[in-house]
C-alpha positions as CSV (number, residue, x, y, z in Angstrom):
1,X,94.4,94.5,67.9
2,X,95.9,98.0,67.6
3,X,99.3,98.7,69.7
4,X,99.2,102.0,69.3
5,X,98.4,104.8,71.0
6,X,96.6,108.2,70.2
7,X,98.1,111.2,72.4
8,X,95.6,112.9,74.9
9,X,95.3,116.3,74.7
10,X,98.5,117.9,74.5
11,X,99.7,114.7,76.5
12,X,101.1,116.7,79.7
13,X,98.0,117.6,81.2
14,X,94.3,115.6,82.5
15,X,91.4,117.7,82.2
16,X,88.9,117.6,85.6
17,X,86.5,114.9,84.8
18,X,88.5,113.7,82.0
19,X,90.6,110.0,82.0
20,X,93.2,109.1,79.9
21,X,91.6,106.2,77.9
22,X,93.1,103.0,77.7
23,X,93.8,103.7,73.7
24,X,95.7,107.1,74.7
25,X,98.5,107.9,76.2
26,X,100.7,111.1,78.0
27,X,103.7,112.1,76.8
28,X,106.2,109.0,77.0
29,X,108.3,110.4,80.1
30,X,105.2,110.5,81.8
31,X,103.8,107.3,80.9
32,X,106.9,105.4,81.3
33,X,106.9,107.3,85.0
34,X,103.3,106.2,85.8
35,X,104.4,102.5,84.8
36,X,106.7,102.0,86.9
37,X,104.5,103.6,89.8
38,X,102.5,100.4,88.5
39,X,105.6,98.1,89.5
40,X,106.4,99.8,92.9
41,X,102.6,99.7,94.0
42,X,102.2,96.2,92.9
43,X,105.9,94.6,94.6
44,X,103.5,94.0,97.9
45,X,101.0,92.3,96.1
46,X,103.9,90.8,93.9
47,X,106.0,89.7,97.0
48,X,104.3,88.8,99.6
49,X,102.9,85.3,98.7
50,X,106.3,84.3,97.2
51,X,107.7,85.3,100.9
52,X,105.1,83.6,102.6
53,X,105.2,80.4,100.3
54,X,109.0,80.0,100.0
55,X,108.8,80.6,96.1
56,X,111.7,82.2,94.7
57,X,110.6,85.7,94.6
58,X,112.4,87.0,91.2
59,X,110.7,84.0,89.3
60,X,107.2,84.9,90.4
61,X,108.4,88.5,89.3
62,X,109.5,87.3,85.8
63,X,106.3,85.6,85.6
64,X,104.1,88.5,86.5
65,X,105.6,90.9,83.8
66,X,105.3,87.8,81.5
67,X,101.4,87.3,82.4
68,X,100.9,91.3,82.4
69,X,102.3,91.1,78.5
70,X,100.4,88.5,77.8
71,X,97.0,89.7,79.4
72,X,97.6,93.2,77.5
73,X,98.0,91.2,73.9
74,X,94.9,88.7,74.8
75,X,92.3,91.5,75.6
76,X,93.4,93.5,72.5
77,X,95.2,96.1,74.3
78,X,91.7,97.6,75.5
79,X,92.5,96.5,79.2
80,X,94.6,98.0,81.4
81,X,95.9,95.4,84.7
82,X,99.2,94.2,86.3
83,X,98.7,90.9,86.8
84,X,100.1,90.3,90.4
85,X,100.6,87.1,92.9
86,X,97.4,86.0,93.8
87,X,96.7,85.9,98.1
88,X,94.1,83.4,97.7
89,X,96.6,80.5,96.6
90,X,99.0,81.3,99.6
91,X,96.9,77.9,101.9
92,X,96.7,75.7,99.2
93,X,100.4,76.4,98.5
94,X,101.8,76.0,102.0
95,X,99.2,72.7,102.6
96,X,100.2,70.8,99.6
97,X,104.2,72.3,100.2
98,X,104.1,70.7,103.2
99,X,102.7,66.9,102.3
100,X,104.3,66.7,98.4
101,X,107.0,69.3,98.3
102,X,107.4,72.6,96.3
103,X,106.5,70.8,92.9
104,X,103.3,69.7,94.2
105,X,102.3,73.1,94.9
106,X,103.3,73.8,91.3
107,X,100.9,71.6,89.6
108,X,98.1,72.8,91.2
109,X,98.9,76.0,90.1
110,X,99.2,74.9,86.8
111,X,95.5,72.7,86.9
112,X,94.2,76.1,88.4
113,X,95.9,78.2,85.3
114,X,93.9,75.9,82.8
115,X,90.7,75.8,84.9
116,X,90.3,79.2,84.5
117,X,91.3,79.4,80.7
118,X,88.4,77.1,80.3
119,X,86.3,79.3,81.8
120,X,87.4,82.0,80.2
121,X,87.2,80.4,76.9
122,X,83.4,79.5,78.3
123,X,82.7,82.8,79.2
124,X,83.8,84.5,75.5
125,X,81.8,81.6,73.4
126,X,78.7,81.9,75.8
127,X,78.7,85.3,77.7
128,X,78.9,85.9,81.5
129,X,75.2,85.3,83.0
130,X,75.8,81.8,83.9
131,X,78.6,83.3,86.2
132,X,76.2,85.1,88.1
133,X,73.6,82.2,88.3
134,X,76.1,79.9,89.7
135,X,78.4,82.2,92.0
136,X,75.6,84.7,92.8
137,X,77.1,87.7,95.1
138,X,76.6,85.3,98.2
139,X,78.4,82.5,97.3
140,X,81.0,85.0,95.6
141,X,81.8,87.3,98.9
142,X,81.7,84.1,101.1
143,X,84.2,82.4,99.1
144,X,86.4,85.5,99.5
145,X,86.1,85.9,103.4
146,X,86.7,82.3,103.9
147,X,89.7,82.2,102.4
148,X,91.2,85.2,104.3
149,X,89.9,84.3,107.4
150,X,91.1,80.4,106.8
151,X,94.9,82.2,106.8
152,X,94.4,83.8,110.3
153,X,96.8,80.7,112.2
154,X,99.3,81.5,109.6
155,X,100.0,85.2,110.4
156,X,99.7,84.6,113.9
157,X,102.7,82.1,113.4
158,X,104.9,84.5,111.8
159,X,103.6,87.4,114.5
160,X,104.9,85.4,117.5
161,X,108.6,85.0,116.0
162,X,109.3,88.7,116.6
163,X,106.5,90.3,118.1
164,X,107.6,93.4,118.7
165,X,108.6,93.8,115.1
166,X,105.4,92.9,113.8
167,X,103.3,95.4,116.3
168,X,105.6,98.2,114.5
169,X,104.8,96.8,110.5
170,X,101.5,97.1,111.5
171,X,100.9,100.0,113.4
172,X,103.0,101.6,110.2
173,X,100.7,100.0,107.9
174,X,97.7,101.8,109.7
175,X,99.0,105.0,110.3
176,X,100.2,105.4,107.1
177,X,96.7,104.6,105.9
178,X,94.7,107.4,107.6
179,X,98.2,109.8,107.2
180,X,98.6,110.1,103.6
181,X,96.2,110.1,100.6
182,X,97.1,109.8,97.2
183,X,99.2,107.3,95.7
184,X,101.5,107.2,99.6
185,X,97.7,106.2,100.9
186,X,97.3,103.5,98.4
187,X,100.7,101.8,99.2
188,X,100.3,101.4,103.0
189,X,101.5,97.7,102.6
190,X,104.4,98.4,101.0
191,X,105.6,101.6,103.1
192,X,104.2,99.4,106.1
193,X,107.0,96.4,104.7
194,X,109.7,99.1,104.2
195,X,109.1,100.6,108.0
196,X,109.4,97.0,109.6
197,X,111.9,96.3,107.4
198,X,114.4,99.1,108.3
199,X,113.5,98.2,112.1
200,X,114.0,94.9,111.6
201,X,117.0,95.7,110.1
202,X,118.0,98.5,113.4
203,X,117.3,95.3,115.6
204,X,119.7,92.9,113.7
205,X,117.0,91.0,112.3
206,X,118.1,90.6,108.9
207,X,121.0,88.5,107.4
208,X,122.5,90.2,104.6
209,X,125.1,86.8,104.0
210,X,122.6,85.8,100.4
211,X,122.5,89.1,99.0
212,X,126.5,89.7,99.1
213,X,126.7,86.6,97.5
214,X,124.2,86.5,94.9
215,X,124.9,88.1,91.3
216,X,123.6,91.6,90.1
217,X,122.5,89.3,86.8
218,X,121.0,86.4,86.2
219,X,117.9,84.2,85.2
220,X,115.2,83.4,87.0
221,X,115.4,79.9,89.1
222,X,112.8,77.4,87.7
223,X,110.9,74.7,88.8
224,X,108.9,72.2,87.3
225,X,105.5,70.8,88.4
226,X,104.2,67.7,89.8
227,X,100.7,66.3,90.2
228,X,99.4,64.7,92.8
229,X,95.5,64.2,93.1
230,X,96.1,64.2,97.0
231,X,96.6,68.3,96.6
232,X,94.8,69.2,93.4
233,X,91.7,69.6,95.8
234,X,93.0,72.3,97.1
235,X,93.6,74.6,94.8
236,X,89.6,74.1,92.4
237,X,87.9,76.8,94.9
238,X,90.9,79.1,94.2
239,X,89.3,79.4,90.4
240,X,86.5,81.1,91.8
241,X,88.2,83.6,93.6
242,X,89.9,84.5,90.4
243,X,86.9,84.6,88.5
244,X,85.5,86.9,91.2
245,X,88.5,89.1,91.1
246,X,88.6,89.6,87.1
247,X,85.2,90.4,87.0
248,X,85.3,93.1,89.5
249,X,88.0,94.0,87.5
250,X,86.7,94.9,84.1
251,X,83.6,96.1,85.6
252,X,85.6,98.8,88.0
253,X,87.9,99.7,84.6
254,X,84.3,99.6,82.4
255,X,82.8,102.2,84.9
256,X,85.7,104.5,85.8
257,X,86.4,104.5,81.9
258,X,82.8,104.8,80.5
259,X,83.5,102.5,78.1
260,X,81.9,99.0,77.4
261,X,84.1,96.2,78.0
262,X,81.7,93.1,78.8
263,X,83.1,91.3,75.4
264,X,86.8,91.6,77.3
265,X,85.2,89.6,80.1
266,X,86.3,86.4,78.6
267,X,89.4,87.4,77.6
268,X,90.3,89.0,80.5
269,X,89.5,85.4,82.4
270,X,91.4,83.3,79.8
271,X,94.6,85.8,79.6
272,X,94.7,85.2,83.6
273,X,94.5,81.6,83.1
274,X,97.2,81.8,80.8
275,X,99.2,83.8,83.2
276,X,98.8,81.4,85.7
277,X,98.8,78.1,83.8
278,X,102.4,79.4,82.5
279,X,103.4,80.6,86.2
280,X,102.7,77.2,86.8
281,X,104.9,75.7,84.5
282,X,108.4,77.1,86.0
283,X,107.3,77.8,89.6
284,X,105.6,81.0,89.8
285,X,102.9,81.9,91.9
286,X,99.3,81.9,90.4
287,X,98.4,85.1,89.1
288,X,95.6,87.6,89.2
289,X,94.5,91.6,88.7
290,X,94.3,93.6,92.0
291,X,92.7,96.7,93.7
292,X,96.1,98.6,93.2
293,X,95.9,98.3,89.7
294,X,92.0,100.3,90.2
295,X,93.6,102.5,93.0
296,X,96.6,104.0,91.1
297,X,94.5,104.3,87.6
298,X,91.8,106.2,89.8
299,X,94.1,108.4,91.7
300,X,96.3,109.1,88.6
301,X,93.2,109.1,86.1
302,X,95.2,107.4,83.8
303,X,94.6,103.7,82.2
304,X,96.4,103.6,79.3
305,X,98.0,100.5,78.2
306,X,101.0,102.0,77.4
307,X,101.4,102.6,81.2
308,X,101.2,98.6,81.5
309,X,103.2,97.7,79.2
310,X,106.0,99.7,80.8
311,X,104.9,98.1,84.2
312,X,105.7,94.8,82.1
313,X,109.0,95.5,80.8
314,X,110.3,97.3,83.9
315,X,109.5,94.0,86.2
316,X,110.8,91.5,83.4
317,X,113.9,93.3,84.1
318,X,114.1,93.3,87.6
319,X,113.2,89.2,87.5
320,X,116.8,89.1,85.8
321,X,118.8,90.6,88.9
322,X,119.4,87.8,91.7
323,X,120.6,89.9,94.1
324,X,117.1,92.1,93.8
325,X,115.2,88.9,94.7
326,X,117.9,87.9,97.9
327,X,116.9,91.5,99.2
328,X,113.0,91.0,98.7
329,X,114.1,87.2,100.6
330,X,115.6,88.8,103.7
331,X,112.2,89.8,104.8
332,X,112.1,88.7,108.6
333,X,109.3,87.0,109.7
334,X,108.1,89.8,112.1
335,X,107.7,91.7,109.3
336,X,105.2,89.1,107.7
337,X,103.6,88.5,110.7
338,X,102.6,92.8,110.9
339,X,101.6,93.0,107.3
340,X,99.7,89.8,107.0
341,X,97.6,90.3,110.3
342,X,96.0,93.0,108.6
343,X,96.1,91.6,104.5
344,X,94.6,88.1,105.7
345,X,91.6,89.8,107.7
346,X,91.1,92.5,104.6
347,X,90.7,89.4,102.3
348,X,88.4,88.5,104.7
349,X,86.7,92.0,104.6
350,X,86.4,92.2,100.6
351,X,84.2,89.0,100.6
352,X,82.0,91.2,103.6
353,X,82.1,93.8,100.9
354,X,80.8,92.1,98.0
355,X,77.6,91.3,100.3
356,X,77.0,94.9,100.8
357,X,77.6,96.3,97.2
358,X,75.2,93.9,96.0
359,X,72.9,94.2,99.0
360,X,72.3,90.6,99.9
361,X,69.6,90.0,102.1
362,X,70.7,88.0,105.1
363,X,66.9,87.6,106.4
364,X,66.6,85.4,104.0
365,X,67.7,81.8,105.7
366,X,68.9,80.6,102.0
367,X,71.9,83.5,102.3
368,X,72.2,83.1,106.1
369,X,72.9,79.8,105.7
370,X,75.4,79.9,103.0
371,X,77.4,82.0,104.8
372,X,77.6,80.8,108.0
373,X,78.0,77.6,107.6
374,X,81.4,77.3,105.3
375,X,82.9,80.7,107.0
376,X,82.7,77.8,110.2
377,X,84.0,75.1,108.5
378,X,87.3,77.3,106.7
379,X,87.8,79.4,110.1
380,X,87.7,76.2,112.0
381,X,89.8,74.1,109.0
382,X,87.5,71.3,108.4
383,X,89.1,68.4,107.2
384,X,87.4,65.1,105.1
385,X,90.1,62.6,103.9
386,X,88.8,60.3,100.8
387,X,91.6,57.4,100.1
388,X,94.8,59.1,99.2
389,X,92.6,62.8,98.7
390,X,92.2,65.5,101.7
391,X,90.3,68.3,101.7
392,X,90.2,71.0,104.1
393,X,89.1,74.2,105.3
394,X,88.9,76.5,102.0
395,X,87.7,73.6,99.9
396,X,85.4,72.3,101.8
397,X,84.0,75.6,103.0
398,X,84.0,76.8,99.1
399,X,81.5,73.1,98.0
400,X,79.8,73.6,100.8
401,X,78.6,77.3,99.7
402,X,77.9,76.4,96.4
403,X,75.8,73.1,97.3
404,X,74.1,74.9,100.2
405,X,73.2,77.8,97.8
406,X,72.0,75.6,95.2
407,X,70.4,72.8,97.2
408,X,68.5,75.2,99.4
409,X,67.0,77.1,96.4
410,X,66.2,74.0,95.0
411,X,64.2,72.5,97.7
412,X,62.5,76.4,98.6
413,X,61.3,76.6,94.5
414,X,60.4,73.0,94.8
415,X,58.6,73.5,98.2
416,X,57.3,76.7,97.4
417,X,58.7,78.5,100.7
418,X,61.5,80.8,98.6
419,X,61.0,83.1,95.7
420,X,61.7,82.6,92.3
421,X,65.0,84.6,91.8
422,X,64.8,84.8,88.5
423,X,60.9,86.3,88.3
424,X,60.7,89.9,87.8
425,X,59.2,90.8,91.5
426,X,61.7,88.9,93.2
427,X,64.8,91.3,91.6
428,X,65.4,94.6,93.3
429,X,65.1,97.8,90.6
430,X,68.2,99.1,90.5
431,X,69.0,102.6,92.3
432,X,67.9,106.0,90.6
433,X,70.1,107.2,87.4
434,X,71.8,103.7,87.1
435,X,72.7,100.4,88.8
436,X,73.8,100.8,92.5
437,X,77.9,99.3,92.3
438,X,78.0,101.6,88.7
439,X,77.7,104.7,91.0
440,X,79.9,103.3,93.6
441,X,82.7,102.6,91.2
442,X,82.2,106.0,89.7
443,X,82.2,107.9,93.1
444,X,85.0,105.9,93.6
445,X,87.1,106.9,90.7
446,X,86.0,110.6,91.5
C-alpha cells in the first residue's frame, strides 16, 4: 500500500477534463480544505440516524472517522469514501430498541458488521458475478425502496410534534435544492437542518440546559452489545443494502476516475464490514459510503485520499468534544420530522432509480412480481412471529424479493414460459461507445 501522494500539476489548479486522481494530491491547504468540506457535507448523513435512533451522536462520529481510516488502509489507499451512518439500519434499530433496549440494537449491528466482512472476504477470493446473479438490479432497487418507504410512519410521527417547524425544514430543504448548485446544492439536508434549526430555536423549541453542562473535552460514551435472536432478523436484509451501496460506490469512483477498480470491490465490502462490525462493538451506528461522498468528489473533481484522510482526522476530533455532540442532540423533533419526510421517500426513490439505470423490464411478470409484492408487505409492515423470533416489514419484504425472484425464474426455466437470463439473446447489448450506467456516471461527473 503506498501512503503517499504525488502532487498534480502544480497542485493549485484542475485542468478542464482533468481529476485529481486518488494517488495525487493539491497543495496541502487545499486538500486539508476540501477534507473537511468532506466532514461538513457528510454531518447530515453522519447525524441524522444517531438523532433518530437515540445513539449518542459523538460516538457514532468517533466511529465514522475510525471506519473512514480503516476503509482508506484496507483498500490500499486507492479508494476515496467517508464512511457515514447508514439510513437503512434506522427500523431495525428503533424495532429491536424498543422490545430489547439500546444493546440489542447494538448486536445486530455488530452480526450485520461481520455479515458483510464475509461477503466481502467472498467477494475478493471469488469475484463479484455471483452478486449480480443473486441480487440482480430488481431485487437490488426493491430492497432499497422498501426500506425507505417502510420509514414513512416514522417521519410522520416526528412531523406532527411541531408541524409548523417541520413544513419550514422542508420547504428549506427544497428550495435550497433548486436555489443553489455546487457544493451549497449538494448539502440541501444539512442547510435544510440548520434553517429549521435556527427557527426552531426563534420559536423556543430547543433546550440548551445539556450543552451548558456538558464539557468542551471528553471521550466518546460507549456501549456494549447484546444478542438476542428475537431482533437479529431484522437487521440480515440491511447487508444487502450495503452491498448495494458499496458497489455503486466503486463503480461511480471507477468511472468518474477512469481507473479500474473491480479488484477493490471486495475490499471496499469487507473494510465496511469492519467499520460497522467495530461501530457495533461500542454503540455506533452501522456504517456505509454515500452519494455525498460522489457529489463533492464530482463537483470539486478531486478524489484524492489525502482529502479523506483529513475528513478522518478532522471528525475523530470532533467525536472528543461532548459539548459538540449535546448541540447535534438538541435537534427538535420538528426538525426531523421536515428533513426525514423528504430523506425516507428519496431512499425510497434510489431503489426506483436502480430499476431505471439498469432498465429493468417490468412487462415481464417475473420483475412485476418481485416488486410489488414486498414494496406491499414493508409499506404495510408485515409481521410473522416464529417462537421467540419476529420479523417484519423490511425483512420480510427483503426474503420475499429474493425467493420470489428466484422461485419464479426457476419454475419459468423449468416450465419453459421465461427466458434464459443467462443466454446471449436474452441480454440487452449495451448502449453505443460503452455500457449505459458508465456514460451516466461520466455525464454525471461532468
Amino acid at each position: 500500500m503506498q501512503l503517499g501522494w504525488t502532487k498534480h500539476g502544480d497542485g493549485a489548479h484542475v485542468a478542464p477534463g482533468e481529476v485529481v486522481a486518488p494517488g495525487e494530491r493539491l497543495t496541502w491547504p487545499r486538500t486539508i480544505g476540501i477534507g473537511l468540506q468532506h466532514v461538513v457535507a457528510m454531518f447530515g448523513a453522519t447525524f441524522l440516524v444517531p438523532l433518530i435512533t437515540g445513539f449518542p451522536p459523538s460516538t457514532t462520529l468517533f466511529f465514522s472517522a475510525i471506519g473512514t481510516i480503516g476503509f482508506l488502509l484496507i483498500t490500499g489507499n486507492r479508494l476515496p469514501s467517508y464512511l457515514g451512518s447508514s439510513f437503512a439500519f434506522i427500523a431495525p434499530i428503533g424495532a429491536a430498541t424498543a422490545s430489547d433496549g439500546q444493546s440489542a440494537a447494538i448486536g445486530g449491528i455488530f452480526v450485520t458488521g461481520v455479515l458483510l466482512a464475509v461477503v466481502g472476504l467472498v467477494v475478493h477470493l471469488a469475484g463479484a458475478r455471483w452478486i449480480d446473479v443473486v441480487m440482480p438490479p430488481v431485487v437490488t432497487g426493491v430492497i432499497v425502496a422498501l426500506i425507505g418507504l417502510n420509514l414513512a410512519p416514522a417521519a410522520w410521527g416526528n412531523f406532527q410534534v411541531a408541524p409548523v417547524t417541520a413544513v419550514v425544514t422542508l420547504v428549506a430543504v427544497v428550495l435550497v435544492s433548486v436555489l443553489f448548485r455546487g457544493i451549497l446544492g449538494r448539502l440541501a439536508i444539512l442547510v435544510g437542518v440548520l434553517v429549521g434549526y435556527a427557527f426552531a430555536v426563534v420559536r423556543g423549541e430547543v433546550d440548551f440546559a445539556a450543552v451548558g453542562e456538558a464539557a468542551w473535552f471528553g471521550a466518546p460514551t460507549f456501549t456494549a452489545p447484546s444478542f438476542e435472536p428475537g431482533v437479529l432478523g431484522l437487521f440480515l436484509p440491511v447487508v444487502f443494502v450495503l452491498v448495494a451501496e458499496n458497489v455503486g460506490h466503486v463503480k461511480s469512483v471507477a468511472a468518474m476516475t477512469g481507473q479500474d477498480l473491480d479488484d477493490r470491490m471486495g475490499r471496499a465490502l469487507l473494510a465496511d464490514g469492519v467499520a460497522t462490525t467495530l461501530a457495533g462493538t461500542g454503540g455506533g451506528s452501522g456504517t456505509t459510503t454515500y452519494a455525498e461522498n460522489i457529489g463533492v468528489m464530482a463537483a470539486t473533481r478531486v478524489y484524492s485520499t489525502a482529502a479523506y484522510w483529513v475528513a478522518g482526522a478532522g471528525a475523530l476530533v470532533l467525536s472528543f468534544s461532548p459539548k459538540f455532540g449535546e448541540v447535534v442532540n438538541t435537534v427538535p423533533a420538528g426538525v426531523l420530522g421536515g428533513v426525514t419526510t423528504i430523506l425516507y421517500g428519496m431512499i425510497g426513490v434510489l431503489g426506483f432509480r436502480i430499476w431505471v439505470q439498469n432498465r429493468v423490464d417490468f412487462g415481464d411478470p417475473v420483475n412485476l412480481t418481485t416488486a410489488a409484492v414486498p414494496l406491499v408487505v414493508a409499506i404495510a409492515n408485515y409481521t410473522w412471529t416464529a417462537g421467540d423470533l419476529t420479523f417484519e416489514g423490511i425483512a420480510l419484504g427483503t426474503a420475499s424479493a429474493l425467493v420470489l425472484y428466484h422461485g419464479m425464474r426457476w419454475i419459468g426455466r423449468w416450465r419453459g414460459t421465461t427466458p434464459d437470463l443467462a443466454s446471449p439473446a436474452s441480454v440487452a447489448p449495451p448502449a453505443s461507445g460503452g455500457s449505459a450506467k458508465g456514460d451516466r456516471e461520466t455525464d454525471r461527473a461532468d
